[in-house]
C-alpha positions as YAML, in Angstrom:
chain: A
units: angstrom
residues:
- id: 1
  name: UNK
  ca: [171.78, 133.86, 53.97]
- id: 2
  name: UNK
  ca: [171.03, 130.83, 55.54]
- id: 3
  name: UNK
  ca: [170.57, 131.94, 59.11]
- id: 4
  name: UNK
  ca: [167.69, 134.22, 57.32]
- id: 5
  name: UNK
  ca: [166.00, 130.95, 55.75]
- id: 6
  name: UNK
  ca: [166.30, 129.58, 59.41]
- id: 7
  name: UNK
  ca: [164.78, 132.64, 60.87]
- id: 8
  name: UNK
  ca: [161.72, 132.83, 58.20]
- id: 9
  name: UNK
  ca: [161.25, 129.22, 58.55]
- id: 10
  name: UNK
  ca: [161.27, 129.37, 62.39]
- id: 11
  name: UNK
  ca: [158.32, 132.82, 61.75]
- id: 12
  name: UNK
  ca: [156.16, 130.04, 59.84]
- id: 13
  name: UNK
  ca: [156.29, 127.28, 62.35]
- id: 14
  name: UNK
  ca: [155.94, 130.02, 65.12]
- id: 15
  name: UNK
  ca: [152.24, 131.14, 63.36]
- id: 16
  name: UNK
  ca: [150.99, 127.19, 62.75]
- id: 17
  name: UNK
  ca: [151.59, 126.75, 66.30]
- id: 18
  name: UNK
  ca: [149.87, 130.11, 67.12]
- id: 19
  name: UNK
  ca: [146.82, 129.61, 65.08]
- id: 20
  name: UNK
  ca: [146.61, 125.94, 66.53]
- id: 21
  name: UNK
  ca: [145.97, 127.27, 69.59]
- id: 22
  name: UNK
  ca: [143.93, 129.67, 68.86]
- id: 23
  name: UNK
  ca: [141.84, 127.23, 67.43]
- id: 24
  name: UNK
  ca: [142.17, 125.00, 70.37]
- id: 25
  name: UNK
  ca: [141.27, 127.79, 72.66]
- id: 26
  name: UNK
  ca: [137.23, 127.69, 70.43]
- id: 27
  name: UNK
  ca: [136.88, 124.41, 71.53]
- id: 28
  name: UNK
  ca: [134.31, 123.94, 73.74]
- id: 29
  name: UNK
  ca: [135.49, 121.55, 76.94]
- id: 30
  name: UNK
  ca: [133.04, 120.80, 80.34]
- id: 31
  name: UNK
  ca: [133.88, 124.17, 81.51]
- id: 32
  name: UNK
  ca: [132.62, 127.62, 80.47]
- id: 33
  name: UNK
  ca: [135.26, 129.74, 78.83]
- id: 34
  name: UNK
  ca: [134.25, 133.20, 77.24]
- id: 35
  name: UNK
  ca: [136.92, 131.92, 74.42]
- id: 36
  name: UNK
  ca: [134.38, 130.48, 72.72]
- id: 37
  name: UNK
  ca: [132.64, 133.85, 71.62]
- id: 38
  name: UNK
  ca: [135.91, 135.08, 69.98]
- id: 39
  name: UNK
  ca: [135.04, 135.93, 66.35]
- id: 40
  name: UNK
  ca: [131.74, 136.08, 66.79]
- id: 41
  name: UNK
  ca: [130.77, 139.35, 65.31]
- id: 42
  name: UNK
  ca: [127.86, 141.56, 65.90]
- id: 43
  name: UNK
  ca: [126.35, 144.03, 64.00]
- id: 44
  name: UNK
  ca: [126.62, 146.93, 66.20]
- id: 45
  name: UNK
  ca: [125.66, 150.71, 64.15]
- id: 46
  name: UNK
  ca: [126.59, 149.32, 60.64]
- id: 47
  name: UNK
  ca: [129.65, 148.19, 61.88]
- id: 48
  name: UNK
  ca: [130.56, 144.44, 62.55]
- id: 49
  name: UNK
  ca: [132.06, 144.05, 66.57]
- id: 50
  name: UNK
  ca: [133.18, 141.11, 68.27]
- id: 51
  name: UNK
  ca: [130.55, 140.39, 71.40]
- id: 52
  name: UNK
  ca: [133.25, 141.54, 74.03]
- id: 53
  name: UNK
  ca: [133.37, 144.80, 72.28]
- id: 54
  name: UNK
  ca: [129.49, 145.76, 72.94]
- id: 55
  name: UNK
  ca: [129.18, 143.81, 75.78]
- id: 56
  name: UNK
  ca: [130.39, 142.47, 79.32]
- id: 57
  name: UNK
  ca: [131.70, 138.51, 79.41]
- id: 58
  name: UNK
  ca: [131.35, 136.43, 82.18]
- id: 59
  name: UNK
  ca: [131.63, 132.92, 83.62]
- id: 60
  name: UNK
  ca: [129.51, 133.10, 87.06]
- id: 61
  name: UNK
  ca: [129.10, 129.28, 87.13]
- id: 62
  name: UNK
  ca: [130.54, 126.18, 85.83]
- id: 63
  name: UNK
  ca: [128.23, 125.38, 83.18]
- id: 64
  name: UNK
  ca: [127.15, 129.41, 82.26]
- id: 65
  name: UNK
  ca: [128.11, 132.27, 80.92]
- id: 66
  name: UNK
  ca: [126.47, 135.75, 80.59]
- id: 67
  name: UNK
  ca: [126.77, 138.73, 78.44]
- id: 68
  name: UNK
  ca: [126.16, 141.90, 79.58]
- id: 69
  name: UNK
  ca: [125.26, 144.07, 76.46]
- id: 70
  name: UNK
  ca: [125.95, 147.53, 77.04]
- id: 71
  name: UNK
  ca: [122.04, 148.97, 75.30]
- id: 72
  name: UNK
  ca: [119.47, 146.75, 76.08]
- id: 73
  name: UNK
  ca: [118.65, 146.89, 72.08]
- id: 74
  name: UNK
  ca: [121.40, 145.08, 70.87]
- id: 75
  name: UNK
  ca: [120.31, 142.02, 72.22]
- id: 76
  name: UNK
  ca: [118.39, 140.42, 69.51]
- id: 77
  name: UNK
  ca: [121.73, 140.97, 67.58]
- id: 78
  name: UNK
  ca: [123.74, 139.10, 69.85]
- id: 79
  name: UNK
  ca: [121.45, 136.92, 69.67]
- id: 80
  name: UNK
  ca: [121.06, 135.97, 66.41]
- id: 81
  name: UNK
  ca: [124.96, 135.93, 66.08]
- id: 82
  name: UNK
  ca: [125.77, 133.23, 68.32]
- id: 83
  name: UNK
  ca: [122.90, 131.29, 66.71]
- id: 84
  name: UNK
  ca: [124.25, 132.08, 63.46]
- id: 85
  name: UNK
  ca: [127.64, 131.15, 64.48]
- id: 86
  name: UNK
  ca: [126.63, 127.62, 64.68]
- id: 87
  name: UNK
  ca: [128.46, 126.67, 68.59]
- id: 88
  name: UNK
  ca: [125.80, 124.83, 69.36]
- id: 89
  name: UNK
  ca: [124.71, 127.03, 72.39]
- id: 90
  name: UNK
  ca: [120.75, 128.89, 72.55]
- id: 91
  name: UNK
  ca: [121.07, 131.95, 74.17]
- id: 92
  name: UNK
  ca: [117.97, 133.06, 76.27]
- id: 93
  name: UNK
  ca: [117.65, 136.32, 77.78]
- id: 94
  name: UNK
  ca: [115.73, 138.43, 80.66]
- id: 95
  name: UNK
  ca: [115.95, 141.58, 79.02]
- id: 96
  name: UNK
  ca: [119.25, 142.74, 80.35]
- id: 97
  name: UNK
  ca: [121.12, 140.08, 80.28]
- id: 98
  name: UNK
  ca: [122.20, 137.09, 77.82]
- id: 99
  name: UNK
  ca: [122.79, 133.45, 79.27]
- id: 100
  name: UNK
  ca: [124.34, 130.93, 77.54]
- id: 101
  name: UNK
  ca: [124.07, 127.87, 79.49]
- id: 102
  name: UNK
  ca: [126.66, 124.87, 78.36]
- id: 103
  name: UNK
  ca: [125.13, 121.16, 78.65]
- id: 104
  name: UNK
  ca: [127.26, 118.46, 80.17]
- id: 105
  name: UNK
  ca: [129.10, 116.83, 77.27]
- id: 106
  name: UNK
  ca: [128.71, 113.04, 76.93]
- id: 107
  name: UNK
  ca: [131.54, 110.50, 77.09]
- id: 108
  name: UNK
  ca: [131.22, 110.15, 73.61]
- id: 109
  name: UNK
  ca: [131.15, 113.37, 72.80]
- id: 110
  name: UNK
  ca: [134.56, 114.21, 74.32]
- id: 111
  name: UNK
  ca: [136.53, 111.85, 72.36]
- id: 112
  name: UNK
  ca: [134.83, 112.83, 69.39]
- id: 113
  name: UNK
  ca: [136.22, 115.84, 70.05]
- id: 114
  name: UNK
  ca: [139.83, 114.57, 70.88]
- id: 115
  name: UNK
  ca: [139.53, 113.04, 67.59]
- id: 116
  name: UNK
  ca: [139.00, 115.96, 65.77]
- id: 117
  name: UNK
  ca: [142.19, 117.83, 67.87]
- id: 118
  name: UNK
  ca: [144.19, 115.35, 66.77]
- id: 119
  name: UNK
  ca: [143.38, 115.59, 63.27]
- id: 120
  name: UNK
  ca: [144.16, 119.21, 63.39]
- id: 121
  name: UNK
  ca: [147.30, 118.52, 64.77]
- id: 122
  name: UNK
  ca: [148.09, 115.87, 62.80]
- id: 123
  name: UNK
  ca: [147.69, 118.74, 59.45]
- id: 124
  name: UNK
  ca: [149.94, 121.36, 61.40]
- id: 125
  name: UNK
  ca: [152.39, 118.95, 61.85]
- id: 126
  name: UNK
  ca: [152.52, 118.48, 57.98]
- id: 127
  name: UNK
  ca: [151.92, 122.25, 57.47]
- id: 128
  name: UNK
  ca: [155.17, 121.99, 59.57]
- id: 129
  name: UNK
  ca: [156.67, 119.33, 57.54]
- id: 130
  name: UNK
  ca: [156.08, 121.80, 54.11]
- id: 131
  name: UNK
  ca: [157.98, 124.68, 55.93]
- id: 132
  name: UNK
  ca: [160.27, 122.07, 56.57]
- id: 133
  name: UNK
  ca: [161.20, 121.04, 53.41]
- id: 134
  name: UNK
  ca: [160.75, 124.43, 51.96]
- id: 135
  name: UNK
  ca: [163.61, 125.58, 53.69]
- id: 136
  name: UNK
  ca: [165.96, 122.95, 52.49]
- id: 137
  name: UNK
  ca: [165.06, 123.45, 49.22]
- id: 138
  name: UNK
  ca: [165.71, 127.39, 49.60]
- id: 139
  name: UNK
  ca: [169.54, 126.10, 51.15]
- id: 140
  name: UNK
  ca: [169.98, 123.14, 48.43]
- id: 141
  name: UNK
  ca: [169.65, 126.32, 45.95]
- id: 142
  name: UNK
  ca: [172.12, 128.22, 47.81]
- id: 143
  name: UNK
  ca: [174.43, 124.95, 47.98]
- id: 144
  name: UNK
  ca: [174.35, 123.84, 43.90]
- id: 145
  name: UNK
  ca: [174.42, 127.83, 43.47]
- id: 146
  name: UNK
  ca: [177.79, 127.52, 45.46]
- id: 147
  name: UNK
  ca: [176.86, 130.08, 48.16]
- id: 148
  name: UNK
  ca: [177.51, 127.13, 50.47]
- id: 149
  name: UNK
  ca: [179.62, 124.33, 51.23]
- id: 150
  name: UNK
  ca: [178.29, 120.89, 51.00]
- id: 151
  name: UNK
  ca: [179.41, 120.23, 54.71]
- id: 152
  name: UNK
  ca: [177.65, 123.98, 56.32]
- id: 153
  name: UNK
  ca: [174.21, 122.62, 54.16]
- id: 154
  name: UNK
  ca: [174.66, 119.27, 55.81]
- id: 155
  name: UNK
  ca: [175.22, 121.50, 59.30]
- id: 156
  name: UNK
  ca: [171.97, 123.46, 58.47]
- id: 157
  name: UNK
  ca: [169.46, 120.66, 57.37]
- id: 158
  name: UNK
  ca: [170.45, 119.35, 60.90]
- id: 159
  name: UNK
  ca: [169.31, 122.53, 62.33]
- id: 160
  name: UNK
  ca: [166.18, 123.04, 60.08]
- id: 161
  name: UNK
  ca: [165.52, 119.24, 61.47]
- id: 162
  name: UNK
  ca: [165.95, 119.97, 64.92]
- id: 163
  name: UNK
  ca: [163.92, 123.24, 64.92]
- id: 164
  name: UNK
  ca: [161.20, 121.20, 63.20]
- id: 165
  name: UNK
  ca: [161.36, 118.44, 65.89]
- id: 166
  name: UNK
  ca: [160.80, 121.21, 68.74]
- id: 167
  name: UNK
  ca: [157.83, 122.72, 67.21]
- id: 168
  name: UNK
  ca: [156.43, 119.51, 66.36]
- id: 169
  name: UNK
  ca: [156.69, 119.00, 70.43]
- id: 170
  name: UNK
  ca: [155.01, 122.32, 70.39]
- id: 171
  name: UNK
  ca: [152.33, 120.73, 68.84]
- id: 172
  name: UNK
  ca: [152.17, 117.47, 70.76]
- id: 173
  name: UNK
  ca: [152.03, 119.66, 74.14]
- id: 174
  name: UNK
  ca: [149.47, 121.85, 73.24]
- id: 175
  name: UNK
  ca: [147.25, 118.93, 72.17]
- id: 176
  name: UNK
  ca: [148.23, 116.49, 75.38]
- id: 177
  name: UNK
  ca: [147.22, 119.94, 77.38]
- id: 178
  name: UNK
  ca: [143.33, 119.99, 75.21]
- id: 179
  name: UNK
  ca: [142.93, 116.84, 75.81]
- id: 180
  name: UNK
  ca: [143.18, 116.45, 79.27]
- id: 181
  name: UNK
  ca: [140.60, 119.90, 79.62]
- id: 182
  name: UNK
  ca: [138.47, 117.88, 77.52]
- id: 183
  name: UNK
  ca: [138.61, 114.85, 79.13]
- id: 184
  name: UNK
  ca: [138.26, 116.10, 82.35]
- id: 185
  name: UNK
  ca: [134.80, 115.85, 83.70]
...
């Protein structure tokens, strides 16, 4: 019973730190990545696609990247999408092809940005924290309910602690790793 508290518990964390850096991956840093267009979607014959699923991505240049729409007549609806999506990028096009060029971001402008990854990290961590003590509530029931000893509850909070501890260094890593790429000029 308590090994499947541990295992759901570890599931959670596992997601927070997925979504984190999935979130991190959005962030726009001094290079180009086609990352950024994930979850934009595009209306595409009544249906709603993501860009790279009507068009071609890619990064020829630093500081650029170009779509490649697959009809010529879905461009204004690329288009408009990345506008509407609000990434602070103006797309400008030659008829065939989509360019989004990427302006250099300012000194100030990066940490502003380190800022906000570290106050997204900082609420993981306490998402982390609620899974946490979620868990040893679930085994304090088990304990008072007598499914457990006193001593093996004492033996798991150790190992919901230490589990939290290495996800929290999850956490730490993947935002040491962003901020560097931001950073980085």
């Amino acid at each position: 019973m308590p090994k499947a508290i541990l295992d759901d518990m570890k599931s959670h964390m596992e997601k927070t730190v997925s979504v984190l850096k999935n979130e991190f991956q959005k962030i726009r840093t001094g290079r180009a990545s086609t990352s950024i267009l994930d979850g934009i979607k595009v209306e595409y014959y009544g249906n709603a696609s993501s860009i790279s699923q009507v068009a071609t991505l890619a990064v020829p240049e630093s500081r650029t990247i170009t779509i490649s729409p697959w009809e010529a007549k879905i461009i204004p609806a690329i288009e408009k999408a990345i506008l509407n999506a609000n990434i602070g990028l103006t797309p400008s096009n030659d008829g065939r092809t989509i360019r989004l060029n990427l302006p250099p971001l300012t000194e100030e402008r990066r940490k502003e940005i380190v800022k906000d990854l570290k106050k997204k990290a900082e609420d993981d961590k306490v998402a982390l924290r609620n899974i946490r003590r979620d868990a040893i509530d679930r085994m304090k029931k088990l304990e008072k309910d007598k499914a457990i000893t006193e001593d093996e509850l004492k033996k798991y909070e150790k190992d919901v602690q230490d589990t939290t501890k290495s996800f929290e260094a999850k956490i730490d890593e993947a935002v040491a790793h962003k901020e560097k790429e931001v950073l980085e000029v």
